[in-house]
N, C-alpha and C positions, 0 to 999 in steps of 0.2 A: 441522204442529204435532207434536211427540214427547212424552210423557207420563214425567216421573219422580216417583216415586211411593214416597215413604218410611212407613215401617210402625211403630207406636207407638200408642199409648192416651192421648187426652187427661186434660189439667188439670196443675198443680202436682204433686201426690202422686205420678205416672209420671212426672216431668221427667226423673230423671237414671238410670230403671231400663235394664239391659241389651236389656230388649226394645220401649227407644224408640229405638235407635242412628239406624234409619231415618230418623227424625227430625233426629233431629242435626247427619245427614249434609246433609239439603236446607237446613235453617239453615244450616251453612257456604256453600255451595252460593248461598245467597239471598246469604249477605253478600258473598262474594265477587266475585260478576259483575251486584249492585248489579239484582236483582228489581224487580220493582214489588213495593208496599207488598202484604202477607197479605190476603186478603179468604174472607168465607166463600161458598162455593160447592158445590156436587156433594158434602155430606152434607161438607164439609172446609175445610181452610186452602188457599187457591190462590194461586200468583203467578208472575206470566209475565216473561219474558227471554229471551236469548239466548246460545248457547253456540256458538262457531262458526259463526255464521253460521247457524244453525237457531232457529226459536222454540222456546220448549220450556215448557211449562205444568208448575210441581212441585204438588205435593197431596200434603198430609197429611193421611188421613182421619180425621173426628172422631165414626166410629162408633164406636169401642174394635175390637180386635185383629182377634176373632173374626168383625165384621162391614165388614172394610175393603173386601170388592168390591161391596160397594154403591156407595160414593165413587168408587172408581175405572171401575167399569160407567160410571157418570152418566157422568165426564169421557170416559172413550171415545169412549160415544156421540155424546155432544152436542158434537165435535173428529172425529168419523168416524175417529177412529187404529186405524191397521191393528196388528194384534197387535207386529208387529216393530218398532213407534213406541212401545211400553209398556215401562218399564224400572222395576222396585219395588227398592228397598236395605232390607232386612232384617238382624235378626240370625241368627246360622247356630252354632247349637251343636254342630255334628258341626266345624266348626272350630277350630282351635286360635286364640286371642288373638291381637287383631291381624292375623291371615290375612284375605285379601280373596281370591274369586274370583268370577268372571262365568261366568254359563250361561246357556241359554237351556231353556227345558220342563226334562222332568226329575221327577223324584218331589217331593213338600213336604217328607216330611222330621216330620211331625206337625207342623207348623208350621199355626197355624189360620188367619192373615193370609195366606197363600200359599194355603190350602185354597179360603178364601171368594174370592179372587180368580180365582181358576180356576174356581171353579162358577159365575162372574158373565161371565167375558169368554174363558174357553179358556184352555188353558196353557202355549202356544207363547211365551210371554212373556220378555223378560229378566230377570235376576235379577240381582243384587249382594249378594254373600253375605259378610257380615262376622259372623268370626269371635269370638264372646263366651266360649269356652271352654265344658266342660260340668263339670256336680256329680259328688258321687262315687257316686250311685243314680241313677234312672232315676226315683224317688220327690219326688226335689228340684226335678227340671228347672223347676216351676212356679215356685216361690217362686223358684229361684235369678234366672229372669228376670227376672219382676218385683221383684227390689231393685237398688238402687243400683249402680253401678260401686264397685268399692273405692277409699280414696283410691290407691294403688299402681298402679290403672289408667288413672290419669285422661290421664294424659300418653301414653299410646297412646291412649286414645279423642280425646282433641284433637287430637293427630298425625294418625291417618286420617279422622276428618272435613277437615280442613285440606287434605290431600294428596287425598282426593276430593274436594273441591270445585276445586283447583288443575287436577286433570288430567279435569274434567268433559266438556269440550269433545271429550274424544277418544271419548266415547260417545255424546254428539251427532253425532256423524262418521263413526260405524258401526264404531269400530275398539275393541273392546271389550278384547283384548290391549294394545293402547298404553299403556290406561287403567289395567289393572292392574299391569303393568311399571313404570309412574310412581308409582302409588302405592309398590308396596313399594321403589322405590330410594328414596323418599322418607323411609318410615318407616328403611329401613336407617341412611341418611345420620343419623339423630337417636338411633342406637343401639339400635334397637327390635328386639326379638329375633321376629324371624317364622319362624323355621326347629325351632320347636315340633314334635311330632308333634300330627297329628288324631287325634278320635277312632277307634281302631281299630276300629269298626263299619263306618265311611266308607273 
């Protein structure tokens, strides 16, 4: 069993904020390779399928942000998944819009989803870093994540949920480059400008 594990804040009022992406991304992910129905579980939303040939259990935890490695502890444990089975999709503000990349450990970032998960299960973990762009202070960074996507962004955030959910299977398969080379020729193909700079701190 492999664990993906998308990062957001329950209910309505956080649906469509930048720092539910995570979320998002395992909706597409569920509709496309046709999940079993959401159930609640391990402090979250869980549902199993197959990606390749692997089981693979998604979870969206429904601690809120700061407390997601509770949910994802529980499901660790109680699946016995070795650090290298755990993969989280977050948003990533040191990237530029639209940018995608995979890591594995690594610093958070002040990211509090990534903090809590690491103080719950270790940090050797994979990651899925989708890019939401950053504010013009370091003052904003709160509020900017928690609001909405603009309408003008909507059509890259559908685009790479889509195209991640599409080339899911190639990170079920250990090939964590496949996965991101598919995504952005996918976003390219639909005109999607990825070739942004990051934040130059990054």
């Amino acid at each position: 069993m492999l664990l993906f594990a998308g990062l957001g804040n329950p209910g309505p009022r956080y649906a469509g904020n930048r720092h539910n992406i995570g979320f998002l991304v395992l909706d597409a992910i569920h509709r496309r390779h046709r999940f079993s129905p959401w159930r609640r579980r391990f402090q979250g939303e869980t549902s199993e399928g197959d990606l390749g040939g692997e089981k693979v259990l998604l979870l969206k935890p429904m601690t809120f942000m700061n407390d997601s490695g509770r949910a994802v502890g529980e499901a660790q444990t109680f699946y016995k998944i070795a650090l290298d089975g755990v993969t989280v999709f977050h948003d990533e503000i040191d990237l530029a819009t639209a940018k995608l990349r995979v890591k594995t450990g690594g610093g958070n970032a002040g990211h509090n989803g990534l903090r809590s998960i690491s103080a719950h299960i270790g940090n050797e973990y994979q990651r899925v870093r989708i890019g939401v762009g950053r504010p013009a202070t370091p003052e904003q960074v709160q509020s900017y994540v928690l609001n909405d996507f603009d309408k003008d962004e909507r059509d890259w955030v559908e685009a790479i949920c889509d195209a991640s959910a599409d080339a899911a299977e190639f990170l079920a398969l250990g090939k964590p480059e496949e996965f991101q080379n598919k995504v952005h020729l996918a976003l390219r193909a639909k005109g999607i400008n990825i070739n942004q700079p990051d934040d130059p701190a990054k």
